[in-house]
N, C-alpha and C positions, 0 to 999 in steps of 0.2 A: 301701611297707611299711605293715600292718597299723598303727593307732593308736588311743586315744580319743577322736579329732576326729571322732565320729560323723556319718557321713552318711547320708541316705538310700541304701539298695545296698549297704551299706558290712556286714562282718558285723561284730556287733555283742554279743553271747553265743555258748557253746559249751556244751553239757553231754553229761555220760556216762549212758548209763543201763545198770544192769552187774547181775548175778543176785545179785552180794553187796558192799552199798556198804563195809560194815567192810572187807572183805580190799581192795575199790580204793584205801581210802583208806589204806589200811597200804602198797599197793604206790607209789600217786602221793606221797607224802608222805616214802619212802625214795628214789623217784626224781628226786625235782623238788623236794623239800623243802614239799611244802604240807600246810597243817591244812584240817581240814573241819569246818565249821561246821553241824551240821544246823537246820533251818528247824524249827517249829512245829508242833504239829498242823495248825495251817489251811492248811499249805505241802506237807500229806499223805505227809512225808517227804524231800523234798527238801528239799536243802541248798546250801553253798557250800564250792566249793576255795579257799581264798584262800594267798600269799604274803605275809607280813609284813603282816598285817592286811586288806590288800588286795585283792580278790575274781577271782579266774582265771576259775572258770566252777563251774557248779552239776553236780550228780550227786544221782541218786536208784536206788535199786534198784525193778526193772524183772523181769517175770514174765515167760513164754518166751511166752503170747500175745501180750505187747507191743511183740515184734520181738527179734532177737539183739542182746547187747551191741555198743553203740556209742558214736561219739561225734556228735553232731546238732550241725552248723552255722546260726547262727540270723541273719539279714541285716536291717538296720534298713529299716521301710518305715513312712512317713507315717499310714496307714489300712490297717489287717488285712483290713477286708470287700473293701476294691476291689481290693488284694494279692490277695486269693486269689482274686478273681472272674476276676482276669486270669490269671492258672493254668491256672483252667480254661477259660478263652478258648483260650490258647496250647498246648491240648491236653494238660496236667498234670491233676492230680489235687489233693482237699482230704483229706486222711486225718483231720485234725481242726482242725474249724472254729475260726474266731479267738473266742478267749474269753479273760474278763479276769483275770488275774491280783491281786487286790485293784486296791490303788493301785498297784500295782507296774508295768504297763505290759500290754499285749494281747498274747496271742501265736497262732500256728494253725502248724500242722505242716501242710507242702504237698510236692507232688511232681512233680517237672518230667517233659519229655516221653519223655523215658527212663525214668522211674519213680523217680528219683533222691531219696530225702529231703530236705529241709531245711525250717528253722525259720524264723519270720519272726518280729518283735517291736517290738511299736510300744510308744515308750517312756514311761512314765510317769515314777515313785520313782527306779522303776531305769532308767537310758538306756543302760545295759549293762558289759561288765568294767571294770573296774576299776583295770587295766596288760595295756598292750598292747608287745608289741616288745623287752621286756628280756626276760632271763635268767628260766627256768619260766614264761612268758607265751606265748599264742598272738600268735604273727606272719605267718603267710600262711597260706593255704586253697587247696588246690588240686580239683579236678572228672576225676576219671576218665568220660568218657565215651563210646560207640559213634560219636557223633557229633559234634563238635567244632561247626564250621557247625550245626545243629540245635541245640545249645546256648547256642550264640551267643544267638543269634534270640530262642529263651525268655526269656533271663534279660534279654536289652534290654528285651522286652516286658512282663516280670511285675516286672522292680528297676529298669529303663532304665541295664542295665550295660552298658559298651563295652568293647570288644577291640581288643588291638594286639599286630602281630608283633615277638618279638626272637630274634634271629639268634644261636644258640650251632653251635660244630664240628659237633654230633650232630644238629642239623637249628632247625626253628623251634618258639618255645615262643609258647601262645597268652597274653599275661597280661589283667588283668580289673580294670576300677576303676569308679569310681559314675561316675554320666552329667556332662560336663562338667568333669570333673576328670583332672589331669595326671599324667604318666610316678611324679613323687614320690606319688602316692594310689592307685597299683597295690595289689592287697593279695591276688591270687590269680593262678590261671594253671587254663587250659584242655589236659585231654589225651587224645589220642583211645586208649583202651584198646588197639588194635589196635599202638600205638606206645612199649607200658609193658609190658614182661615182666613177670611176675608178678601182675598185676593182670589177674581173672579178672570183676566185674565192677563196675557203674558203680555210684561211692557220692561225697562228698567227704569230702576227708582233710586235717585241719587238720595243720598244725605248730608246735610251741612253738620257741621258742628257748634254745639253751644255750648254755654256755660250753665246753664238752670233749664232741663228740659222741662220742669212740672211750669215753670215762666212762661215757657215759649208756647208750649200747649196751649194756657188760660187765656194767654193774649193771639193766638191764633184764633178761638173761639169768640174772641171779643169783637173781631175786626171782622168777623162773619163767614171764619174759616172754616172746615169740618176736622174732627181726630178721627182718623181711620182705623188707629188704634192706641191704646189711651196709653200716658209712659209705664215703661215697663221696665225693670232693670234684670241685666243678667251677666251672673258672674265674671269677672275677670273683663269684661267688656265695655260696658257703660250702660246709661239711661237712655233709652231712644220710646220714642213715638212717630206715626205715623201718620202724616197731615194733608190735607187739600188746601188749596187757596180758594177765594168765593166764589171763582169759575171753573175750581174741578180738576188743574193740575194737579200733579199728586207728587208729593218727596219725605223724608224723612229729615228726622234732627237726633240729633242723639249730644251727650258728654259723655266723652269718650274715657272708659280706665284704662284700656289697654294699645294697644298699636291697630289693632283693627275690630268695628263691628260685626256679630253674627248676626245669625235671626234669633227669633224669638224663641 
């Protein structure tokens, strides 16, 4: 399960970037109970979600050339410049190169070999969220991808993440933890789009944690959110659903039973 015990691999920030930060944060903040805190001019608009003081993940509003609303998963690495050089080794992409954040820590937006976004962040001030694992906190991250094997491979190569099978009824879920580190420091899972109805293409999809998914579902729906897929419970793991916000990022929620969420 996702934590604060940051590691290298390990994700370590999240943020949304959405066409209207006032309406996100009116909708995250009826859903999840969080404030947002905007940053400074020299922060150029972005801000922070935080829980009881606490900081969840940042948002900033985002123009349609800077990609469609989402939500960007961001993975702790030692060094930005050799992070992305190995990217592009392993046949990914730099969308934008690693630059620094004041003292706040380095970051570079990268894209694996499916074209997949994610954010990398090498830590300064900040060494990232703030609570991880409770209740309106992100808890696990999952990877829709073509290629399952093929992702693997990357992310060993560009974060030196490891893979291991677990065995549910509905077949095998790939899950995903930093190099060297055990069953308890899993914090994502691997899935080959081919094997997820509804999921049309490859992106990662964080999940927060709650306490009442069928709640969080109704009052997503109220505030003019979409379910992408309705809650669903399974074994030994907990109640997750799958949601957009009114502009179309996409993320999961789940109450978690066990230490770590599968799919479906």
């Amino acid at each position: 399960m996702l934590t604060t015990r940051f590691v290298t691999g390990a994700p370590n920030w999240v943020d949304l970037g959405t066409p209207d930060i006032e309406a996100a944060r009116s909708f995250y903040r009826a859903l999840f109970g969080w404030d947002f805190q905007a940053g400074g001019p020299e922060l150029g608009g972005y801000g922070f979600f935080q829980l009881g003081g606490r900081t969840i993940a940042g948002g900033m509003q985002t123009t349609e050339e800077q990609g469609p609303p989402s939500w960007t998963v961001y993975f702790q690495c030692a060094e930005a410049e050799a992070t992305a050089k190995a990217a592009e080794t392993a046949g990914g992409a730099v969308p934008m190169a690693p630059m620094d954040v004041m003292d706040e820590g380095r970051m570079a937006i990268l894209s694996d070999n499916a074209g997949v976004t994610f954010g990398i962040w090498q830590p300064g001030q900040i060494k990232g969220v703030e609570v991880a694992g409770e209740p309106g906190s992100l808890c696990w991250v999952e990877l829709y991808t073509p290629d399952v094997p093929g992702a693997a491979a990357f992310y060993h190569s560009v974060l030196g993440l490891e893979t291991s099978a677990v065995s549910f009824p509905s077949g095998t879920y790939t899950c995903v933890n930093p190099a060297g580190a055990g069953e308890d420091d899993m914090f994502g899972g691997l899935v080959a789009l081919a094997d997820a109805p509804g999921e049309e293409s490859a992106y990662w999809l964080p999940y927060f944690e709650v306490a009442d998914t069928d709640g969080v579902v109704a009052k997503a729906e109220e505030l003019g959110g979409v379910v992408r897929m309705p809650a669903t419970s399974v074994e030994g793991v907990g109640r997750m659903a799958k949601l957009a916000d009114p502009y179309g990022a996409r993320f999961a929620v789940i109450k978690s039973e066990a230490s770590s969420p599968g799919a479906d």
